[in-house]
C-alpha positions in Angstrom: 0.0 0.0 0.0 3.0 2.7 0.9 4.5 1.9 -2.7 1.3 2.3 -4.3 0.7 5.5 -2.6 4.3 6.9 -3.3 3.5 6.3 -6.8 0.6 7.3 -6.7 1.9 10.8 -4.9 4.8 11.2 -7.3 2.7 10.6 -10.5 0.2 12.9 -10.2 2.4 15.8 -8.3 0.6 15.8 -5.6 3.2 17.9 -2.9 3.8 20.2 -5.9 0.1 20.7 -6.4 -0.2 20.9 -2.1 2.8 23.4 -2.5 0.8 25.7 -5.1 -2.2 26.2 -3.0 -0.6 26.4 0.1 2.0 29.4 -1.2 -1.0 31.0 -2.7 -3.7 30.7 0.6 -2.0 33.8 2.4 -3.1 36.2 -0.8 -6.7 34.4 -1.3 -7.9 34.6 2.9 -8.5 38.0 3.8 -7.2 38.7 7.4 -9.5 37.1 10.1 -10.2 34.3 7.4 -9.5 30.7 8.3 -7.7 27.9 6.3 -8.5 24.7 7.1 -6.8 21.8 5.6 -7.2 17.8 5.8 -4.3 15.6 5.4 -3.8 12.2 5.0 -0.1 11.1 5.3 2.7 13.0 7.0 4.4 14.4 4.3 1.3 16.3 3.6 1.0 16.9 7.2 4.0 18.3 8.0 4.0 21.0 4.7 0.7 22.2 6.8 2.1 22.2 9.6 4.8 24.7 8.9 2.6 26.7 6.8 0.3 27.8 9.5 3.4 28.1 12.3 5.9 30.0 10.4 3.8 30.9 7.0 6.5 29.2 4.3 6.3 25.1 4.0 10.1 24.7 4.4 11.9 24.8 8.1 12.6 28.8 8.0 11.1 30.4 11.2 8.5 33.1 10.8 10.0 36.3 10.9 10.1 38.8 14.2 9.5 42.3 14.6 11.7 44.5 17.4 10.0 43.0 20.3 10.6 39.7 19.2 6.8 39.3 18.3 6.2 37.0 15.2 4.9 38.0 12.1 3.9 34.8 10.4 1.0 35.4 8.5 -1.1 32.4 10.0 -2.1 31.6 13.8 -3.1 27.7 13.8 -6.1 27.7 16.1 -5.0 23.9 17.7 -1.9 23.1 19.0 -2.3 19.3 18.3 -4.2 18.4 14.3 -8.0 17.2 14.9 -8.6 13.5 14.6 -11.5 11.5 13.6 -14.2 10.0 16.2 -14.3 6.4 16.5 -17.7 7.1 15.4 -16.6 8.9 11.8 -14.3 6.0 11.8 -16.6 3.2 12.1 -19.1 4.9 9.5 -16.2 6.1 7.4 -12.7 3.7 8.1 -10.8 6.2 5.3 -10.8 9.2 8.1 -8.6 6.9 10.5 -5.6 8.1 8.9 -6.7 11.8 8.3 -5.8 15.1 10.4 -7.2 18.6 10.0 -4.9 21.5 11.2 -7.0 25.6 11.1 -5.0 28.6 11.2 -6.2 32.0 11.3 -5.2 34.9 8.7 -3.2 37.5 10.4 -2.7 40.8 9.1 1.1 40.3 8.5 2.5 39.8 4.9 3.9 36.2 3.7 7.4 35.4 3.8 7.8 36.0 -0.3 5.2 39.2 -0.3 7.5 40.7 2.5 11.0 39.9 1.0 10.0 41.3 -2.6 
């Protein structure tokens, strides 16, 4: 099953694609808007993750302004992702494997909006 679904993942682009929409998110939510994304394996996981902590999918940290405050343009609204029920997952078995991370807009630029 994990060869079919790198292939599968490689194939059709899919972290490319998951890049794309995630770069473009912070210009398509108005501040106060929420982005909520479901994932289902840890690679796509852990591109979410960064995005809503530090606003860019690589391992840079969010930048800071004078008082050290950071100016990441998400806030995730969970620490931890959201799981499934046992209840969605008897009456759906696919959501076992799925999380859902929500961030916030802030009003602060993203990473490639401030640098240029």
């Amino acid at each position: 099953a994990r060869v079919f679904q790198a292939l599968r993942i490689e194939v059709n682009a899919e972290m490319d694609e998951l890049e794309a929409i995630l770069a473009a998110a912070a210009s398509l939510v108005r501040p106060g808007g929420r982005l909520a994304v479901m994932s289902y394996h840890s690679l796509e996981d852990r591109r979410v993750k960064r995005l809503l902590r530090s606003g860019a999918t690589g391992g840079d940290s969010p930048p800071r302004d004078f008082y050290g405050n950071s100016l990441a343009p998400w806030t995730p609204l969970t620490r931890q992702p959201v799981f499934a029920s046992d209840a969605e997952i008897e009456a759906n078995p696919r959501a076992r494997s799925v999380r859902l991370r929500v961030g916030e807009r802030s009003s602060h630029p993203a990473p490639e909006a401030a640098a240029g």
